[in-house]
N, C-alpha and C positions, 0 to 999 in steps of 0.2 A: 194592909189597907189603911193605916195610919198614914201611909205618904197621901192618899187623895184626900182625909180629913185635913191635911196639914195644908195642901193646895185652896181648896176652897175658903177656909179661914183667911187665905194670903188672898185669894181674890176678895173678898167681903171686905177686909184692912184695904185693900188698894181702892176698892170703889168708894167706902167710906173717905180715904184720902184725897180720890179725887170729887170731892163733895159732889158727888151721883147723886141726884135727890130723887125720890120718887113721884113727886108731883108730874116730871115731863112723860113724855110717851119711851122715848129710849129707855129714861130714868127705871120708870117702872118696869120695865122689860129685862133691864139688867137686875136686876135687884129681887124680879123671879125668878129667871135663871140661876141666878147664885140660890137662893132658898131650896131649888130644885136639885141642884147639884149637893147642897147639905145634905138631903134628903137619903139623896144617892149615896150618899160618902157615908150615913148613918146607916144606912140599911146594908150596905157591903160590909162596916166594919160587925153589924150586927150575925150574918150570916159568918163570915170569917169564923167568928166566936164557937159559932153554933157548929161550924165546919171542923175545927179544933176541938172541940167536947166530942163530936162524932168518932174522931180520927181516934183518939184515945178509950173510948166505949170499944170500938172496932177491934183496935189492940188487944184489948181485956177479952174480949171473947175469942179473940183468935190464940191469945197464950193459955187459955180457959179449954176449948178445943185441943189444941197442941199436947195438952195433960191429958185430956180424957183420949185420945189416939195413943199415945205410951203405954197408959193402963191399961187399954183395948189389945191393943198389937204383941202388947207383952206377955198377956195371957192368953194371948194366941199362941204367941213362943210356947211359952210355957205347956202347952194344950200340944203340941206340934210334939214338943219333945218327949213329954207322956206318950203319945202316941207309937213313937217312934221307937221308946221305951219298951212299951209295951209289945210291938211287932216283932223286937228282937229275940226276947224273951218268948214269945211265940215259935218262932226258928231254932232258938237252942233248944225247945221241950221238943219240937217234931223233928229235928235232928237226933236227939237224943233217943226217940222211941223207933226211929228207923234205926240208929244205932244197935239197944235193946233188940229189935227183930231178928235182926242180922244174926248176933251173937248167939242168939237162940237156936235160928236155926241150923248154924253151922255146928251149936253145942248137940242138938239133937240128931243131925247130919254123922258126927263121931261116933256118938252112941249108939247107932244103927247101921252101921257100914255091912257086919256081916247080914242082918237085915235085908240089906237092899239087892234089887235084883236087877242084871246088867242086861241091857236090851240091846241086840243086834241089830241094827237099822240101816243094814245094807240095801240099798236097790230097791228101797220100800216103797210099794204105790197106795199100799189101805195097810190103817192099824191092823186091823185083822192078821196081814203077811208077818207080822213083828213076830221075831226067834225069839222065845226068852229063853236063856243060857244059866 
């Protein structure tokens, strides 16, 4: 916004040059224009500034944000893979205890063969009809 400070100054230097005086009607009408156009070229360059301070605030809290999302998200990961952790570790113990069962009862199944009694279930319509042999 420097170039319209720098314009306005080259109109003020030129009206000065062309000895504009303010006493006439024109005079004085040029010569608020220009004051008004400074006005303008002051208050843009003002807001500019103030536009540039913001931009830079705006940054700062967005790389301020950007860290606290990392930290957040990471211990989300973090949190995820505990979890995940933990689920698995879940599946190998109830893997492990249907394993156990298994073994069990097949070890018990051995030990009882003479034990057990074979049921004929031919053409069977009611427990009751069941041959035991």
């Amino acid at each position: 916004m420097k170039y319209i400070s720098e314009e306005v100054a080259y109109l003020r230097g030129l009206a000065e040059g062309l000895e504009i005086e303010s006493e006439t009607k024109e005079g004085k009408m040029i010569c608020k224009i220009i004051d008004v156009l400074e006005n303008i070229a002051d208050t843009l360059d003002d807001m500019q500034d103030d536009y540039d301070e913001l931009a830079e605030y705006v940054e700062s809290v967005d790389e301020d944000l950007s860290d606290i999302e990392d930290i957040i998200y990471e211990e989300d990961d973090d949190e995820d893979l505990s979890e995940d952790v933990l689920a698995d570790k879940e599946d190998e113990i109830q893997e492990d205890d249907e394993d156990e069962v298994v073994r069990s009862i097949s070890e018990a199944l051995k030990k009882n063969e003479d034990d057990l009694e074979v049921l004929d279930i031919q053409d069977v319509d009611d427990v009751d009809d069941v041959k035991r042999t």
